[in-house]
C-alpha positions in Angstrom: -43.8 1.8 -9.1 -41.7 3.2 -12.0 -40.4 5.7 -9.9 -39.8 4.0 -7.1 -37.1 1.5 -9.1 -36.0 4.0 -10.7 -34.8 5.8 -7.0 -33.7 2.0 -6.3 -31.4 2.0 -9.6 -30.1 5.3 -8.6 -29.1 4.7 -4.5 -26.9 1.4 -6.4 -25.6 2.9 -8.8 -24.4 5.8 -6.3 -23.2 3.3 -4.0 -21.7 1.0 -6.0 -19.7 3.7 -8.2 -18.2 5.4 -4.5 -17.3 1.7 -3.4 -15.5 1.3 -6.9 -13.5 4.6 -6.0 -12.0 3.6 -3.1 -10.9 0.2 -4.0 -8.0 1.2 -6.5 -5.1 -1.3 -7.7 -1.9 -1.6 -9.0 -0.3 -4.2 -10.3 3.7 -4.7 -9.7 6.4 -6.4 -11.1 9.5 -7.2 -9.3 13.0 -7.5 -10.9 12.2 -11.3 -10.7 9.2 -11.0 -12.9 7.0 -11.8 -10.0 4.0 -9.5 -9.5 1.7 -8.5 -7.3 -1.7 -6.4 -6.7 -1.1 -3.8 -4.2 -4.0 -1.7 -3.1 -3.7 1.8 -2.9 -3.1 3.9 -0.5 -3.5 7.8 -2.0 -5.1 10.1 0.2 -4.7 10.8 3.8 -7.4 8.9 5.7 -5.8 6.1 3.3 -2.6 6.0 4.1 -3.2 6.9 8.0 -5.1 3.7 7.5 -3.0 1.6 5.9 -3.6 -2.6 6.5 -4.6 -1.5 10.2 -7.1 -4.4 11.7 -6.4 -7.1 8.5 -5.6 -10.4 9.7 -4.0 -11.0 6.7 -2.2 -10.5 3.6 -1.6 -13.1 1.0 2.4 -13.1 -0.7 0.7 -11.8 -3.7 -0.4 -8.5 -2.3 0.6 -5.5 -1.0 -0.3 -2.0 -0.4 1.2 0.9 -2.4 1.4 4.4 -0.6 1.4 7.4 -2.7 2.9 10.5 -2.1 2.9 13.7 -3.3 6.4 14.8 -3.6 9.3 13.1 -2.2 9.9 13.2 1.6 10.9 11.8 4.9 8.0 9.2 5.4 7.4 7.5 9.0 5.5 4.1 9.2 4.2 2.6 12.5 2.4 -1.0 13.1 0.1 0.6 15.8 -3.5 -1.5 15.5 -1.5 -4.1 13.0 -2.4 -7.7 13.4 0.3 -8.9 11.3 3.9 -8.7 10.2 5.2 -7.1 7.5 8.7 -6.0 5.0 8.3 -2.3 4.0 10.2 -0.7 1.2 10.6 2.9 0.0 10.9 4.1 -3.1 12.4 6.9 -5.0 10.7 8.9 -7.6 12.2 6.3 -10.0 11.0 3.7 -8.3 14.2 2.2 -7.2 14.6 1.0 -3.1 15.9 2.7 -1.1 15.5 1.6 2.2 14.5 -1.4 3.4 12.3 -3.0 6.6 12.2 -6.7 6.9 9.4 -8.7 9.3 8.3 -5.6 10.9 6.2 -6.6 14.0 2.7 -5.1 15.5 3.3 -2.9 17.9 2.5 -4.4 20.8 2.6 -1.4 23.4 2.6 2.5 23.1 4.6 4.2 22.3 5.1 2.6 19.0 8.2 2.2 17.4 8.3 4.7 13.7 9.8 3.4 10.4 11.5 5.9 8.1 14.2 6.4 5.2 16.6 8.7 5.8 16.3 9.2 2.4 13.3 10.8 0.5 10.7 8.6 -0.5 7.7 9.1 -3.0 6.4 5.7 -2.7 6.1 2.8 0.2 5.3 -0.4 -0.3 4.0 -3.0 2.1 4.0 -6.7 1.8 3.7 -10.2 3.5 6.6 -10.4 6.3 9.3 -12.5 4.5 8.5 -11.0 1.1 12.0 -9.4 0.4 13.9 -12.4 1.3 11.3 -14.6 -1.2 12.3 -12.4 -3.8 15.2 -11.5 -3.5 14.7 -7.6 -3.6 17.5 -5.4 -2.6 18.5 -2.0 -2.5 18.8 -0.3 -5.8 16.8 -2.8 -7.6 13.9 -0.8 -9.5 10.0 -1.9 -8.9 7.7 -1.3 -12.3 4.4 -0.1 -12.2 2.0 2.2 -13.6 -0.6 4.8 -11.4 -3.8 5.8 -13.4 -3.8 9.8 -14.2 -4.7 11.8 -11.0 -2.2 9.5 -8.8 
């Protein structure tokens, strides 16, 4: 019996340590002072991913892709049930670019998203977002990514 909870205790603990890994935040402040908790979008199945399928987001979150290096960055809304403003971000966190009230796409092919300057970061956020806060170009996001982002 001993073993066998002790097998238990060990499947849980296994399972609930991966689920921990893959649900990684980051909290952001906006010139504003208005923050929000974007998840995390690091590695490739993540950011191919991205909010695909949610039937919501609250004005509070977001989603944070995180990039290697800087680069030319394409977004699409393929499998998207909802709307969204898109930013990208320099190295130094400042915007660059700007997407307001992106749409699902609703047939193929699907219109792409992109800076024509290089990006290391892209944020995501409730349709209307920008215009709530009052984020432009230029204007630097703060936030801080664990060691090993």
């Amino acid at each position: 019996m001993a073993n066998i909870l002790l097998a238990l205790m060990t499947v849980f603990s296994v399972l609930f340590s991966t689920e921990v890994d893959h649900e990684r935040f980051v909290h952001i402040f906006f010139p504003n002072e208005v923050s929000i908790t974007a998840e995390l979008a690091v590695s490739n199945e993540e950011r191919a991913r991205g909010l695909m399928f949610r039937e919501r987001i609250d004005s509070d979150q977001g989603m944070l892709f995180v990039f290697e290096e800087e680069g030319i960055h394409s977004f699409w809304m393929k499998n998207m049930k909802i709307s969204l403003d898109i930013l990208w971000l320099d190295h130094e966190k400042r915007i660059i670019h700007i997407e307001k009230c992106v749409p699902p796409c609703k047939e193929i092919p699907c219109p792409s998203y992109s800076s024509s300057i290089p990006a290391m970061y892209v944020l995501e956020l409730k349709a209307g977002s920008i215009e709530k806060n009052g984020l432009k170009l230029y204007d630097r996001l703060d936030f801080v990514l664990s060691a090993g982002f």
